[in-house]
KOLVO-90264 format. One record per atom (N, C-alpha, C): z, x, y; chain; atom name; residue number from 1. Coordinates in nm, 3 decimals. Layout:
<sites>
+---------+---------+---------+------+------+-----+
:      zz :      xx :      yy : unit : site : pos :
+---------+---------+---------+------+------+-----+
:       Z :       X :       Y :    A :   CA : NUM :
...
+---------+---------+---------+------+------+-----+
</sites>
This chain:
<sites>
+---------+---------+---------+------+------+-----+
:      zz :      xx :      yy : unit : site : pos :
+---------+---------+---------+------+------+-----+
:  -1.532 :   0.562 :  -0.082 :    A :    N :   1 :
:  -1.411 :   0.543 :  -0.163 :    A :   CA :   1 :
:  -1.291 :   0.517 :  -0.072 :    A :    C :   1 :
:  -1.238 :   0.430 :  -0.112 :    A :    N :   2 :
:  -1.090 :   0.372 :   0.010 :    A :   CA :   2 :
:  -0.994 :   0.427 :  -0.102 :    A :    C :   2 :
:  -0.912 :   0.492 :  -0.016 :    A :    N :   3 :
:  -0.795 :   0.520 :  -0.028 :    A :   CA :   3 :
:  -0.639 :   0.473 :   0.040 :    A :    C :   3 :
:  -0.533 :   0.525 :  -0.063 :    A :    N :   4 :
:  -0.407 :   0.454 :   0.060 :    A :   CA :   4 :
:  -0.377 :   0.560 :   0.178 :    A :    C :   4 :
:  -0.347 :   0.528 :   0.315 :    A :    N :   5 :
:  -0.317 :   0.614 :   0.382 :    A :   CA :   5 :
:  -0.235 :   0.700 :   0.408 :    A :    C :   5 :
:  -0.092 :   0.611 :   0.320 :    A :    N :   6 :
:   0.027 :   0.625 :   0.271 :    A :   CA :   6 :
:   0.008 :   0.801 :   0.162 :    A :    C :   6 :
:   0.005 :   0.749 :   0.070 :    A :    N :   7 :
:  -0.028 :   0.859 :  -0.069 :    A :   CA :   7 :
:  -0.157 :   0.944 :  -0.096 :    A :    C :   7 :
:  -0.277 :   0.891 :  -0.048 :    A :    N :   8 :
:  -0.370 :   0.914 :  -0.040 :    A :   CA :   8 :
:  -0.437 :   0.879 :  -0.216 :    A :    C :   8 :
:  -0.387 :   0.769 :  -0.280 :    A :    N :   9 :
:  -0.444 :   0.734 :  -0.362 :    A :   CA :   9 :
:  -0.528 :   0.671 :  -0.358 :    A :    C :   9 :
:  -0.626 :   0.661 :  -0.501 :    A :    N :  10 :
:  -0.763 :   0.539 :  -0.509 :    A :   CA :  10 :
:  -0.703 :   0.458 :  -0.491 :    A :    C :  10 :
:  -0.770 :   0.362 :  -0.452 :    A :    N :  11 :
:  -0.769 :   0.183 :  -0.410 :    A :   CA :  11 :
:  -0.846 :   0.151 :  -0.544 :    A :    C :  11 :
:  -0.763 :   0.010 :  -0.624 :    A :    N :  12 :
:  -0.823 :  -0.040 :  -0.716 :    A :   CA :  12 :
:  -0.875 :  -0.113 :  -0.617 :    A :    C :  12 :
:  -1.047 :  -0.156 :  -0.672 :    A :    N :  13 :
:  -1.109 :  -0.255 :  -0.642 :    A :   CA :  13 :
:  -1.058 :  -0.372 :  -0.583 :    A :    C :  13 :
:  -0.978 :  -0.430 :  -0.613 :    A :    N :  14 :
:  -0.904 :  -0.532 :  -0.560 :    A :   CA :  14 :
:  -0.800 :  -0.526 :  -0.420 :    A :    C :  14 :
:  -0.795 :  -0.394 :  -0.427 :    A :    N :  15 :
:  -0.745 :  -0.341 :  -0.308 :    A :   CA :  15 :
:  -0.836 :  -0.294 :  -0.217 :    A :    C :  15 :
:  -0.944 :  -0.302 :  -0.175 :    A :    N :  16 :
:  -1.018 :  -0.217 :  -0.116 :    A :   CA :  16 :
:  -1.075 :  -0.251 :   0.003 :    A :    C :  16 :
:  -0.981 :  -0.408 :   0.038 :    A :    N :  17 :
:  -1.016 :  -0.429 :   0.206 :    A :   CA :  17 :
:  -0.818 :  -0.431 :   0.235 :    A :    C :  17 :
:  -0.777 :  -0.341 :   0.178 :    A :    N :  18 :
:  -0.654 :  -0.272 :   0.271 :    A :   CA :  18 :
:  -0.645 :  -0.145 :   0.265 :    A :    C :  18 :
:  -0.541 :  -0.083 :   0.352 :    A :    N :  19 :
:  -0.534 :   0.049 :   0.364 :    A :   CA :  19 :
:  -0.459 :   0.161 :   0.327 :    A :    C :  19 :
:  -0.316 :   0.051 :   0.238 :    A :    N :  20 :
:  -0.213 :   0.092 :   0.146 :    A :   CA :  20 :
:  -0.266 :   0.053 :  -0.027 :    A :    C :  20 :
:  -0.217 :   0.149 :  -0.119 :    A :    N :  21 :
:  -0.253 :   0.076 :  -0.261 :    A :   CA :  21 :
:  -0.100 :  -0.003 :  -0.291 :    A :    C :  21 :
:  -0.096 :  -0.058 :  -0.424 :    A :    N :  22 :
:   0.018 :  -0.167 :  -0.385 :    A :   CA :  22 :
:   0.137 :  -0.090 :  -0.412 :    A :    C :  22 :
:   0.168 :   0.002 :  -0.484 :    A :    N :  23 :
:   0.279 :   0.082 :  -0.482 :    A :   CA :  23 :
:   0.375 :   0.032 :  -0.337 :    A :    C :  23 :
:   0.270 :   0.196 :  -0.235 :    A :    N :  24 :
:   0.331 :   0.171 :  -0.112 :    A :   CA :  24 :
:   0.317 :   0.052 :  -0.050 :    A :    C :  24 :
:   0.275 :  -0.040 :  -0.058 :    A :    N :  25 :
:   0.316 :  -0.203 :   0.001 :    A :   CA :  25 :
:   0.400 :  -0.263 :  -0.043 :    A :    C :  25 :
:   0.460 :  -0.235 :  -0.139 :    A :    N :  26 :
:   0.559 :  -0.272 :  -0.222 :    A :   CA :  26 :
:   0.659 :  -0.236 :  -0.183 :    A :    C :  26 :
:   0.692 :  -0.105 :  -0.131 :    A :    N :  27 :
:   0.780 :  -0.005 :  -0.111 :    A :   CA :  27 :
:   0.802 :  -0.100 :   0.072 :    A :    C :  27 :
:   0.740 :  -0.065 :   0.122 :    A :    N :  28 :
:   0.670 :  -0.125 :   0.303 :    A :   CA :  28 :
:   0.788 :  -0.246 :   0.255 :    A :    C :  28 :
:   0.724 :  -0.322 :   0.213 :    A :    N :  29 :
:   0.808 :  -0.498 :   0.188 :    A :   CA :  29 :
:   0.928 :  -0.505 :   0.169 :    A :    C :  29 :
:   1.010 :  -0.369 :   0.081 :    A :    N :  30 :
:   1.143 :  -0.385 :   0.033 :    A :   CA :  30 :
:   1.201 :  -0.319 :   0.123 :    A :    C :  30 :
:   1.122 :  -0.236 :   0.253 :    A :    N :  31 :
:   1.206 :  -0.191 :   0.328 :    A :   CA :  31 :
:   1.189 :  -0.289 :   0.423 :    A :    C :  31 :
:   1.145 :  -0.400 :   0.500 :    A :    N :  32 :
:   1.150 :  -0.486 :   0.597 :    A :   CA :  32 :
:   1.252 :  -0.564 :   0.521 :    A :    C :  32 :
:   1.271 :  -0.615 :   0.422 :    A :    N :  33 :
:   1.375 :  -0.683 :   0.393 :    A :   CA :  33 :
:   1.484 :  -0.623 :   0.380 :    A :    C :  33 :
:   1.565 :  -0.524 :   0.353 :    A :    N :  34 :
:   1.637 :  -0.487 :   0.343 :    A :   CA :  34 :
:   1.671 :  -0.436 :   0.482 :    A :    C :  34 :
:   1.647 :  -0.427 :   0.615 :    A :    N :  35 :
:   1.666 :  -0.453 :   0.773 :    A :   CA :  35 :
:   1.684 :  -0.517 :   0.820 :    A :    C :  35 :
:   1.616 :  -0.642 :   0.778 :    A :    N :  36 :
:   1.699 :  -0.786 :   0.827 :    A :   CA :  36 :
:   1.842 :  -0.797 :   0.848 :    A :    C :  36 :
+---------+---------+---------+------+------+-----+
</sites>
């Protein structure tokens, strides 16, 4: 079972060759942009 490394939530299926679920990648993305 893959989980995020972030939250330690399930990975939907569709997520399950990464290592974040999309929440926290979501979160990840709005903070690189907002540093620029």
């Amino acid at each position: 079972m893959d989980i995020c490394i972030k939250c330690g939530e399930e990975l939907a299926i569709m997520e399950r060759n990464r290592v974040e679920c999309w929440e926290c990648r979501d979160s990840t993305i709005e903070a690189y942009a907002e540093s620029d």
